[in-house]
C-alpha positions in Angstrom: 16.1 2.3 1.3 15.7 5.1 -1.8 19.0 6.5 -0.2 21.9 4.4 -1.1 19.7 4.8 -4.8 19.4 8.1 -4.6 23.9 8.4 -4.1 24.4 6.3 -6.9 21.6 6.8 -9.4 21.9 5.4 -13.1 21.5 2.5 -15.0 23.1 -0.9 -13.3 23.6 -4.1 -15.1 22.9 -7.8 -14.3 19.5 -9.8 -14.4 17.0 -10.4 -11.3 16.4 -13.6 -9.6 13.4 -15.4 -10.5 10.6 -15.3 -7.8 10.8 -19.3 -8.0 13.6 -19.0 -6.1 11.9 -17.3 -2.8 13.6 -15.2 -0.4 13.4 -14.1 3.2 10.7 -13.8 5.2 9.0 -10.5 5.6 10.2 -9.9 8.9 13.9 -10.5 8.3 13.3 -8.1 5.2 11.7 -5.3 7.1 14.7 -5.3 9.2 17.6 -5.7 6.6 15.9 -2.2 4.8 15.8 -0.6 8.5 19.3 -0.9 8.7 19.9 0.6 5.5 17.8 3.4 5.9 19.3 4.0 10.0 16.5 3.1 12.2 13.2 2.3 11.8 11.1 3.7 9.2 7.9 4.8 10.8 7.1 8.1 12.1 5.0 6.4 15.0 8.2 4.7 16.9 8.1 6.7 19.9 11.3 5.0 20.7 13.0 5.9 18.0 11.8 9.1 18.1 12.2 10.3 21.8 15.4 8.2 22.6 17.7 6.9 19.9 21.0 9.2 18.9 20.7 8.1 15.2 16.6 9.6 15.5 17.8 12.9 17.6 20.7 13.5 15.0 17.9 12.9 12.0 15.5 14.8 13.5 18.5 18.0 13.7 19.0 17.3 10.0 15.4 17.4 9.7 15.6 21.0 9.9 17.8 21.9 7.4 15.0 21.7 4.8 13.9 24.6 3.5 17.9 25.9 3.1 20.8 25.8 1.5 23.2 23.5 3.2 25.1 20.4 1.7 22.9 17.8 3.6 20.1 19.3 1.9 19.1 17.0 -0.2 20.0 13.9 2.6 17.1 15.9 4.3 14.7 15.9 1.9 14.6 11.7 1.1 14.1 11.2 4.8 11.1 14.6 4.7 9.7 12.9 1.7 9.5 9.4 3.3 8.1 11.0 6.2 5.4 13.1 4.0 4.5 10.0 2.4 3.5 8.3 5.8 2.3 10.7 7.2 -0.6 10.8 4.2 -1.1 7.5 4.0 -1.8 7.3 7.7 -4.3 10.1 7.6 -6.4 8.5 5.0 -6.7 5.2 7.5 -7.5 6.7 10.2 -10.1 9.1 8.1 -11.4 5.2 6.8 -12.1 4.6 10.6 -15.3 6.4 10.1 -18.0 4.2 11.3 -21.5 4.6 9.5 -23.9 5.4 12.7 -26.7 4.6 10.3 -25.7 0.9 10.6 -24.6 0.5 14.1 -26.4 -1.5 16.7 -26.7 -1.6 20.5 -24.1 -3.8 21.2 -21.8 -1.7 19.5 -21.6 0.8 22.3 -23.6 4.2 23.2 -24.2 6.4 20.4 -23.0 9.3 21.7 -19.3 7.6 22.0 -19.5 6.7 18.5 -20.1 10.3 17.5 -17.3 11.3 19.6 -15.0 9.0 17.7 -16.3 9.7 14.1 -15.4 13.7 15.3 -11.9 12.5 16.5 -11.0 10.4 13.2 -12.1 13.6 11.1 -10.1 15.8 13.2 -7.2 13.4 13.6 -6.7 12.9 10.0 -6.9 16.0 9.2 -4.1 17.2 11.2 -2.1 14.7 9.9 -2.8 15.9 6.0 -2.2 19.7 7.3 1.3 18.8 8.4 2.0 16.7 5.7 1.0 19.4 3.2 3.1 21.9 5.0 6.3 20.2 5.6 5.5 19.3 1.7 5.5 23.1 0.8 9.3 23.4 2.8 10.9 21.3 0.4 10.3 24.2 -2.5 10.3 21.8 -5.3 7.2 22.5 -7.6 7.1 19.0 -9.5 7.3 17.1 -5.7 4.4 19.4 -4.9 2.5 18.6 -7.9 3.3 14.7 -7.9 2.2 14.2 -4.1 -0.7 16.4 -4.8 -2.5 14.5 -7.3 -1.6 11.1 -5.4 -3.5 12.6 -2.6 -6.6 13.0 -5.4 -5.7 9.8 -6.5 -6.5 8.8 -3.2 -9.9 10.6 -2.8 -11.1 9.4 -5.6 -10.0 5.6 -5.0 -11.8 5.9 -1.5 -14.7 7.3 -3.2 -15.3 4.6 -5.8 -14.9 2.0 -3.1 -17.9 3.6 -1.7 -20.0 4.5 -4.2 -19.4 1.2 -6.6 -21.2 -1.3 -4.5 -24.2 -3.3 -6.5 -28.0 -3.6 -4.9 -27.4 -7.2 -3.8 -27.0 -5.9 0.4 -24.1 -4.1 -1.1 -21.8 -7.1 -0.8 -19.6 -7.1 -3.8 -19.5 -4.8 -7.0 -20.5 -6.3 -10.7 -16.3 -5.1 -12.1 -13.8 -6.9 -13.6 -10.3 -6.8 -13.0 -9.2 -4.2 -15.0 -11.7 -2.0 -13.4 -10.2 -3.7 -9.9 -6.9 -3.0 -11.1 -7.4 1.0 -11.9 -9.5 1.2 -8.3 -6.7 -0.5 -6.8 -4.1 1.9 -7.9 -5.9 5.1 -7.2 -6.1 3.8 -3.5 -3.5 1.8 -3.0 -0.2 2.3 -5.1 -0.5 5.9 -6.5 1.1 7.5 -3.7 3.7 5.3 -3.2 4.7 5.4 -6.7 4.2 9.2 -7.2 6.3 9.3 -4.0 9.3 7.1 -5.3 9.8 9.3 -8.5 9.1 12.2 -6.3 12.7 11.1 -4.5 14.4 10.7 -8.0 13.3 14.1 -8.4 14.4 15.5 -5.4 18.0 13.6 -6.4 17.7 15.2 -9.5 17.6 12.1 -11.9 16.3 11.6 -15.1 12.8 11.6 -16.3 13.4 8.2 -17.3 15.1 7.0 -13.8 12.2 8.8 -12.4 9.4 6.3 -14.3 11.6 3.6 -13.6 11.0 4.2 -9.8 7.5 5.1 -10.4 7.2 1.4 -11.9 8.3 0.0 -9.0 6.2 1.8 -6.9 3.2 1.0 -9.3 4.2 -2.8 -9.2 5.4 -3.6 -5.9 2.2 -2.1 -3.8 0.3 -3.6 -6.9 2.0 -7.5 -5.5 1.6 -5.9 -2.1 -2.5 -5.7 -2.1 -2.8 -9.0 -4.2 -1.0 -10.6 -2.0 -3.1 -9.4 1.3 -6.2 -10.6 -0.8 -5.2 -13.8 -1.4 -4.4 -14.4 2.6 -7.6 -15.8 3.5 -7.1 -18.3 1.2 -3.6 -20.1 1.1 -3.4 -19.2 4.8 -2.5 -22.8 6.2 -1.9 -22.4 9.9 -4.9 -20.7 11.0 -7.6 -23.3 11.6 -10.6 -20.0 11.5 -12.0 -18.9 8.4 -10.7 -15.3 8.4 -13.6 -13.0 6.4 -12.4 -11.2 3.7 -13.9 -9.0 1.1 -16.4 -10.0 -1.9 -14.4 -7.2 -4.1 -11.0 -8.8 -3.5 -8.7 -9.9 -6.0 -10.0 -13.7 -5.9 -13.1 -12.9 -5.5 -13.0 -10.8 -8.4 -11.7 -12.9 -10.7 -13.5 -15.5 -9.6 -16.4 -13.9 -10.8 -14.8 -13.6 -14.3 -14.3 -17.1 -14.6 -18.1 -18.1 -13.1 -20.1 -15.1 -14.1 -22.0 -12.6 -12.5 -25.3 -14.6 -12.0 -23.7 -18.0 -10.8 -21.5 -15.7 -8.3 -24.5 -13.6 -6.8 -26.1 -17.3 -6.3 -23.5 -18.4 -4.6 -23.1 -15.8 -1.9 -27.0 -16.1 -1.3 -26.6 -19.4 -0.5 -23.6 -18.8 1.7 -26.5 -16.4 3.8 -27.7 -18.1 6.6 -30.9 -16.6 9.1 -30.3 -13.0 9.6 -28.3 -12.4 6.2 -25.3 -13.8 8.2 -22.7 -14.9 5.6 -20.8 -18.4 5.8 -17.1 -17.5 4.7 -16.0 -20.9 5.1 -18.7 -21.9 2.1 -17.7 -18.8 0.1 -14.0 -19.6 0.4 -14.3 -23.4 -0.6 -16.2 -22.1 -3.8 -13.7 -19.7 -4.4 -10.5 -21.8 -3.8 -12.5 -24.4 -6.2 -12.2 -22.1 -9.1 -9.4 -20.3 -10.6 -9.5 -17.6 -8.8 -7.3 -18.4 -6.5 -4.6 -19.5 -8.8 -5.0 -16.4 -11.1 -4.8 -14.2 -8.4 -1.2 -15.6 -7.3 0.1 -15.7 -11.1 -1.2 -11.7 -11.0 0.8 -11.3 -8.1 3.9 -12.8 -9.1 3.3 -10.8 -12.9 3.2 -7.3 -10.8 6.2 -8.3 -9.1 8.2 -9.5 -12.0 7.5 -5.6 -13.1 8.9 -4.5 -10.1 12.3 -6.3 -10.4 12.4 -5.2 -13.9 12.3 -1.7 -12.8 14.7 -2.5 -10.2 17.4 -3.5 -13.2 17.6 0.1 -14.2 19.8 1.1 -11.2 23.2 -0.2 -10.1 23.7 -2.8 -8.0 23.8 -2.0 -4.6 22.4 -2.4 -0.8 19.4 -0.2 -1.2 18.6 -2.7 -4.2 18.9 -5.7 -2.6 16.6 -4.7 0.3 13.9 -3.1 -2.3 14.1 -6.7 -4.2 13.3 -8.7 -1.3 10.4 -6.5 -0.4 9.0 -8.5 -4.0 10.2 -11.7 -2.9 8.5 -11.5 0.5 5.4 -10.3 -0.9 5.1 -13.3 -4.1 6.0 -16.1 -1.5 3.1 -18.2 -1.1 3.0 -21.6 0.8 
């Protein structure tokens, strides 16, 4: 998608739709920016990448990093898209630690679960080593240095997930939303908008094209988390309760709006016998509140932000397809 940017480059003209006014469904969007970009996106599509021509060709093209030749810089947006994967899958598969202090029996021998601690460590480790390398082959030192401290940004996001909780059972952490917001960032949208000024930089933009792309990084993973927050709660076709977090965006602000005290009473009364929660209770209190509501108009704010940074470049394809990734993501029902 940062290609067809990447060509043209500059400052385009003409206003942004509103996000009243929708847009396609996330589905239809994925694939209108996998046709830009020539196949699909992810570095996990064995299909793509054992059998397609378009893959085999990128893949030849692929190599060229690290010299002098024309395509060059064609080969290091697709290396840097790649990179920027490649990280973020590491850190999920490192968050598939289990904690063997709180398993049970019925979770499955113990000796297995060690096992599979060992092979997430391992796994995502390998995954960081050769994102790291095939970081170093693209010899730029302000790429190095921008994926490098998103990759701190990410260590210390995980870390203040863990280490944030409050004494109540460690359900849900006494912060507001700022504090939500700067966590949120660290973890969730620093490496994606480290990496999209990383690209300008590779293209060789501007510093200020290069904090426009970093803005819609920032914003659009920003709508992107909110809007996986608020699931569990405008959700309309599922007929479960689906659980969701105490620290997420409603919940959060919830807690604004009620208080700390009248919040922490209401998840003890959602615990039944055995400290097992009732999400359906919590999630009527919640949707009866604001929190809900404020969470959507946060959402739809961050995505606003987005567009706006969009309006910086020219009109084009690549634009389109980034713009609808916003108006997928601030659609609610």
């Amino acid at each position: 998608m940062w290609g067809a940017l990447l060509r043209r480059g500059g400052r385009g003209a003409g206003g942004h739709r509103g996000l009243a006014s929708g847009g396609p469904p996330w589905s239809q969007v994925v694939s209108e920016a996998e046709k830009i970009v020539g196949y699909p996106t992810s570095f996990m599509s064995l299909r793509c990448l054992l059998s397609d021509e378009l893959s085999n060709i990128a893949m030849q093209v692929r190599k060229l990093v690290g010299t002098k030749h024309p395509l060059l810089d064609t080969a290091r947006q697709r290396s840097l898209a790649e990179i920027t994967e490649l990280i973020h899958t590491a850190f999920l598969v490192h968050r598939g630690i289990v904690n063997i202090g709180e398993l049970k029996s019925c979770n499955g021998p113990l000796k297995d679960m060690q096992f599979g601690n060992k092979m997430a460590i391992l796994s995502g480790d390998f995954l960081l080593a050769n994102a790291c390398t095939s970081l170093a082959q693209l010899q730029n030192t302000k790429v190095v240095e921008l994926i490098s401290s998103a990759i701190g940004d990410l260590v210390q996001g995980i870390y203040y997930e863990n280490s944030k909780s409050c004494e109540e059972n460690c359900l849900t952490d006494d912060i507001g939303i700022s504090t939500w917001k700067e966590q949120v960032f660290l973890s969730h949208s620093a490496l994606l908008a480290k990496s999209c000024q990383a690209a300008m930089e590779l293209a060789k933009h501007s510093a200020e094209i290069q904090d426009m792309a970093f803005q819609y990084g920032k914003h659009m993973s920003m709508s992107h988390k909110l809007h996986s927050d608020l699931q569990p709660f405008v959700k309309e076709s599922s007929s479960d309760t689906m659980v969701f977090s105490l620290n997420s965006a409603p919940a959060v602000l919830h807690q604004e709006f009620l208080g700390r005290e009248a919040w922490i009473k209401q998840i003890r009364e959602a615990q039944g016998k055995g400290n097992i929660m009732d999400y359906k209770k919590l999630q009527e209190a919640i949707k009866a509140g604001k929190g809900v509501t404020s969470a959507i108009e946060l959402c739809r704010c961050h995505g606003n932000r987005a567009l706006a940074a969009l309006e910086r470049f020219p009109p084009s394809e690549a634009r389109a397809a980034l713009a609808n990734i916003v108006y997928a993501m601030t659609r609610f029902p």
